[in-house]
N, C-alpha and C positions, 0 to 999 in steps of 0.2 A: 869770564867763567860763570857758567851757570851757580846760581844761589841754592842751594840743599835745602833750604827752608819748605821748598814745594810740599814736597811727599809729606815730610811731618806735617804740614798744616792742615795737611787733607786728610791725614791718619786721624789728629786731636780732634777736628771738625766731623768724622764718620762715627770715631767712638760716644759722640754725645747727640750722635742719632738726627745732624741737624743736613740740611742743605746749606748750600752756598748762600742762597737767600734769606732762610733763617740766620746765619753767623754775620750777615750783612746787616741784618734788623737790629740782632743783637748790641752790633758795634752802634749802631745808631742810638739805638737807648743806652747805651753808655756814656755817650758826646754828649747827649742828654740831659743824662743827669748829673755832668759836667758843667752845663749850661756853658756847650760847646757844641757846633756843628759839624756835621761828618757827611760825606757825600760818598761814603762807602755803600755799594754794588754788587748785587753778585757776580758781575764781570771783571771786578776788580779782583773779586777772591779769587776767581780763576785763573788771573793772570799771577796772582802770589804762586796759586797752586803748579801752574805752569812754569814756574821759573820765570817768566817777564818779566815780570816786576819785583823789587823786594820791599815790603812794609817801609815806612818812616816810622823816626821814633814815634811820632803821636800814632797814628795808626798801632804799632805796636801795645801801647796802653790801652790802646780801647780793645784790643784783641786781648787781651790779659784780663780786662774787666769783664768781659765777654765768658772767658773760659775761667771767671773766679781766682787768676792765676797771684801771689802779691808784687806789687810794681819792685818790689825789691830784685824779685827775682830777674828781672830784663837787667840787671845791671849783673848779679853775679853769674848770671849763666846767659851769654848772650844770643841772641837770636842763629838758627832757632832751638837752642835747649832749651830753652824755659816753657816750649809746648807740651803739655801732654801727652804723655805716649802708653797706650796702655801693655805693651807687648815687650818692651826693652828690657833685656837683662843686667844693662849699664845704663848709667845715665839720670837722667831728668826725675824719671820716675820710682825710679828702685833710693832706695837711701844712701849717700854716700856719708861712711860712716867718719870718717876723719871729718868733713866736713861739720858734722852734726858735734862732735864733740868740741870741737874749736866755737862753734856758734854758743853752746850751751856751755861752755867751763867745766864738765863733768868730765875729764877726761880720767881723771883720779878714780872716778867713782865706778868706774866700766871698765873689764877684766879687759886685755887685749887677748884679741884672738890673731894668731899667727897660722898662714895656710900657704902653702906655695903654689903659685901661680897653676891654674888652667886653663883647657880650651874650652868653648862654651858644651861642647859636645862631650866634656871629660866631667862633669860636673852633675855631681848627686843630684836624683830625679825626687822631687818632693810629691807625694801622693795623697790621695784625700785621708787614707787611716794619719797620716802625720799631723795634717789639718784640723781630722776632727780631735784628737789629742790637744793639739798645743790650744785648742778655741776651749775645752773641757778643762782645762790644767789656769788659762788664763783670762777667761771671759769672767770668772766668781767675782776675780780680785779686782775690777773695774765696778764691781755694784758691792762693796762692800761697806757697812757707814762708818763715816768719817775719821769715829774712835777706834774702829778697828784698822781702818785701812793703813793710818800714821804708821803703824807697826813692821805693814809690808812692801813700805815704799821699796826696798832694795829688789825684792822680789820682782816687781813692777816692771823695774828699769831692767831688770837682766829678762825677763819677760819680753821687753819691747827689742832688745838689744839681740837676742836668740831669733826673733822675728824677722826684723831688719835686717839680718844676718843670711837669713833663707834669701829674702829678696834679691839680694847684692850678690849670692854665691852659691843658689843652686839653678837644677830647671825645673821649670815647672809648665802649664799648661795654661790658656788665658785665666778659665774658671777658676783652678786652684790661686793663677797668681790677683785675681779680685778679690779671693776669699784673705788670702794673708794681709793685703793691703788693706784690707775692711779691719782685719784682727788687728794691723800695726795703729790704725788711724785709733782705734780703741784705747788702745793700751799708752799712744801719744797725748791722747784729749786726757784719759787720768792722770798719767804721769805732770801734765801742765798742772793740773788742779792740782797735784800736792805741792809743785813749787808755789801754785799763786796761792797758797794757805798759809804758806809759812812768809808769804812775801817777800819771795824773791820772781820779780814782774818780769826780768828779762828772761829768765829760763823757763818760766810759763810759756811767755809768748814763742821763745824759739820752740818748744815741745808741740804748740796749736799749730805753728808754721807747717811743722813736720807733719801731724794729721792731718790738716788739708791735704797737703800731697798725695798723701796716701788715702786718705776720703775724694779726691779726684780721680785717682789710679784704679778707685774699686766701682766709679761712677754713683757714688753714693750720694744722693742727694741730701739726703734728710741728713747726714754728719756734716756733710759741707754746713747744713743750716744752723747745726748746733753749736759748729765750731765758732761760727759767726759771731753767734748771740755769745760763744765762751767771752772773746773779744769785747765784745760791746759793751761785758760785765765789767770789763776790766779794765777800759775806757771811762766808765762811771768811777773805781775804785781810785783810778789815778788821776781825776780830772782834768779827761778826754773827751767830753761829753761831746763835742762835735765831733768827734769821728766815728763815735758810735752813733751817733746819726745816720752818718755815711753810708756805715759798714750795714745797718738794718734798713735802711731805705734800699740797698742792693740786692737786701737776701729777702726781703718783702716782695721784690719785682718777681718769683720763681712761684711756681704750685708746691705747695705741703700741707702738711695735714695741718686739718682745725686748730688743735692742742698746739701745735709747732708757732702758728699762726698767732696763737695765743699771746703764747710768750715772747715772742718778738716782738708786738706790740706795744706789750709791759715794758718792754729795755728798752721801748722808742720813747714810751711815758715817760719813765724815770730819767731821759737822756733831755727831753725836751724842760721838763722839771727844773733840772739842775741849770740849764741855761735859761730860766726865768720864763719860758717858752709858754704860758697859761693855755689859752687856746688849742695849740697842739698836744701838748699832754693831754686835756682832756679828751681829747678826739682820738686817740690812741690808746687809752682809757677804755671808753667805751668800745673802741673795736676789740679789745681782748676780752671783754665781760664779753659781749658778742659770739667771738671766733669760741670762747669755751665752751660756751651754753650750745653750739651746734653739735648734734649728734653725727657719728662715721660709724658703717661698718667695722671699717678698717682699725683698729689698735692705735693709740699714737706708737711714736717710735718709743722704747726703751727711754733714752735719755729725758724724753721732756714727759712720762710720765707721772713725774711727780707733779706737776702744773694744776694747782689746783685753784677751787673760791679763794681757799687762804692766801695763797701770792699773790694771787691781785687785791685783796681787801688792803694785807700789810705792807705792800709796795705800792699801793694806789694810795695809803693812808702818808705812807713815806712824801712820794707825789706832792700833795696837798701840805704838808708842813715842809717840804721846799719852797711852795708857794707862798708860805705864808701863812696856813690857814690851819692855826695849832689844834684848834679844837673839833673839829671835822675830824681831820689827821687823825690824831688819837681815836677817835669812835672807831675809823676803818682798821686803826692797826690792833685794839683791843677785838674787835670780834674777829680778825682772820687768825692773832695767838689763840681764841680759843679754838679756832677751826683745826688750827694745824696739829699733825699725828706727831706724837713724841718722838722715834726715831730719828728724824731731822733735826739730829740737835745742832749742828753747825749751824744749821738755815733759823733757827730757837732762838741761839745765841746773835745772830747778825740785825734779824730782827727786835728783839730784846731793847738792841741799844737805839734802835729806830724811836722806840717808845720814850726809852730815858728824854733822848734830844728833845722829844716832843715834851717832856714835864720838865722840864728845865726849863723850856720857854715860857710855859705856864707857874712859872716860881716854886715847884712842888722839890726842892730839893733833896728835902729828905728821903721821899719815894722813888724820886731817879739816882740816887746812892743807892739804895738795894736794890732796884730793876741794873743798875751797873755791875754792883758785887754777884749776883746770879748768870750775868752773861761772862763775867770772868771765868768765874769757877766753870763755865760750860768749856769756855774755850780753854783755858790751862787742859779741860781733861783729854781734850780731842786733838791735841798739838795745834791748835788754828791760830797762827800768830797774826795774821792780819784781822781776826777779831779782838786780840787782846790790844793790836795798835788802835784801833775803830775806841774800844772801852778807854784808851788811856789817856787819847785826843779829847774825849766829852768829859773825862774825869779832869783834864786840867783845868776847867773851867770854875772847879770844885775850890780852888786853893783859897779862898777869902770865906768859905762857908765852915769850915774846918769842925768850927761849934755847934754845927746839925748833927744830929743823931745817925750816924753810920760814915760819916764823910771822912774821917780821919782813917777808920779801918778800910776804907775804900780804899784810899790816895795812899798808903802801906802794901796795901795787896798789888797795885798795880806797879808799883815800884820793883814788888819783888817779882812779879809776875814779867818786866822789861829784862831785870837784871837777868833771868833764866830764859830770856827767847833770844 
């Protein structure tokens, strides 16, 4: 019996604008940087496309590296749903929502919507006035800062939920159904970030999985890139640094803007850093002072314009007292805190305890007790509870100093600051 696989492959393959030859190169530089070999063809893809042949597993992972896909997905949706489809009203690319609540545990937290079955042809037409409504209604609560947004997490989720909702259960047209897919991939990448704030990692990561999908559904590049780098952060956070490696040497491989470029090479710094990696960090370093300093017509995207001298100074400064190199360290992270705009209090606070670490090396106790107590009180206000774990990890360090001047009311505040997160 002929393999189904064809048609889709040729669909996922046409929507990202490539030939058989390019998705051939592609897999190639996959194997690559596998530091595996592939003798993948474009007559090979043709004979996938034709029904000939059907992939092998490893073929298959290199097809999924290729189209950004996560290798998770070839096991729960097996070949070939886990391709891309940009047109489907079921399936791969639209959200299935039971699925998505079993993945993330929120099943509690998400109304059920009950609807009786139709035909594809029976099913409410979604139009641009709907589109630009729900993008006006939910695009604010995605750029809102940190201390305010804690407040509308719920709003967020039934936001994303109302969305994904269209996708799974109306019709729509390819344009409109890229535009939702763009808004859901949105509303996904925030909704991670308030679970990875409070530190809860698996529900971040199921939430980034989701915006992928939906940032490959809308052909968005520049989100696919953000999402990466969301990842990469959170690789560092959970000491993953090798796979934020991975994940930035893939999204490095693609064109994006300067600013994008930037900051991808920061999370490759601080990935290389953390793995003792000297040389590399620095060389990844320097390309992001580089990639920033280039000037574009072009806007960076939304998400990475906040990329500024100050990220690289206090993440380059971070950098270097990973390495070892206390005193340098702190020069870079003191002048990027005074660079940075106050707004960014979460990024204030994260940074903040960058500096502490670095004067505790340097014996300054009593000064890394108040540069602690300052990043608390930021984080208690913003609900960022993986900043208050970040402060309470450096404060343990505290407990033999007790009789320095702030240390005691330090090691109290953090205590009560555990017991209420």
């Amino acid at each position: 019996m002929a393999d189904p696989g064809g048609r889709r492959l040729r669909v996922a393959r046409e929507m990202y604008g490539w030939s058989g030859a390019d998705l051939a190169s592609r897999m190639r530089d996959a194997a690559n940087r596998r530091d595996r070999r592939s003798g993948c063809t474009r007559q090979l893809i043709s004979d996938w496309e034709l029904d000939k042949k059907r992939p092998t597993w490893e073929s298959q992972i290199l097809l999924a590296d290729a189209f950004d896909v996560p290798e998770a997905m070839l096991v729960t949706h097996p070949w070939p749903n886990w391709l891309p489809h940009p047109d489907e009203e079921e399936g791969n690319m639209s959200l299935n929502r039971r699925d998505f609540i079993v993945v993330t545990g929120m099943a509690a937290a998400l109304p059920a919507i009950a609807a009786a079955p139709v035909s594809a042809t029976e099913r409410p037409l979604v139009g641009a006035e709907t589109v630009h409504y729900l993008r006006t209604a939910a695009l604010p609560l995605t750029t809102m800062p940190t201390v305010e947004r804690q407040h509308v997490v719920p709003l967020l989720d039934s936001s994303l939920t109302t969305i994904t909702g269209l996708l799974e259960n109306a019709r729509y047209d390819t344009r409109t159904g890229v535009a939702l897919n763009r808004l859901a991939g949105q509303l996904a990448q925030t909704c991670g970030w308030t679970r990875f704030d409070i530190g809860n990692q698996d529900q971040a990561g199921a939430l980034w999985n989701q915006a992928l999908k939906h940032a490959k559904a809308a052909g968005d590049r520049d989100m696919i890139s953000s999402i990466v780098a969301d990842f990469a952060y959170q690789g560092l956070w959970t000491n993953n640094a090798e796979e934020s490696v991975r994940l930035l040497e893939g999204a490095l491989a693609r064109p994006m803007h300067a600013t994008v470029r930037s900051l991808l090479h920061l999370r490759k710094a601080r990935a290389h850093a953390a793995l003792g990696e000297a040389a590399s960090c620095r060389h990844h370093l320097t390309k992001s002072e580089a990639e920033l300093a280039r000037t574009s017509a072009e806007a960076p995207p939304s998400w990475a314009a906040w990329m500024s001298e100050a990220d690289i100074e206090i993440d380059g400064g971070r950098c270097l007292i990973d390495l070892g190199e206390q005193a340098p360290g702190m020069k870079r992270i003191d002048r990027g805190l005074s660079l940075l705009t106050k707004p960014r209090s979460k990024t204030y606070a994260v940074f903040q305890t960058y500096r502490a670490e670095a004067l505790l090396h340097q014996g300054q106790v009593e000064e890394a007790a108040s540069v602690l107590s300052s990043a608390l009180e930021t984080a208690r206000q913003i609900g960022a509870n993986r900043c208050i774990d970040q402060v309470a990890q450096i404060s343990d360090r505290l407990h033999n100093h007790r009789s320095v001047v702030g240390v005691d009311k330090l090691l109290l505040s953090v205590k009560a600051a555990r017991t209420a997160a």
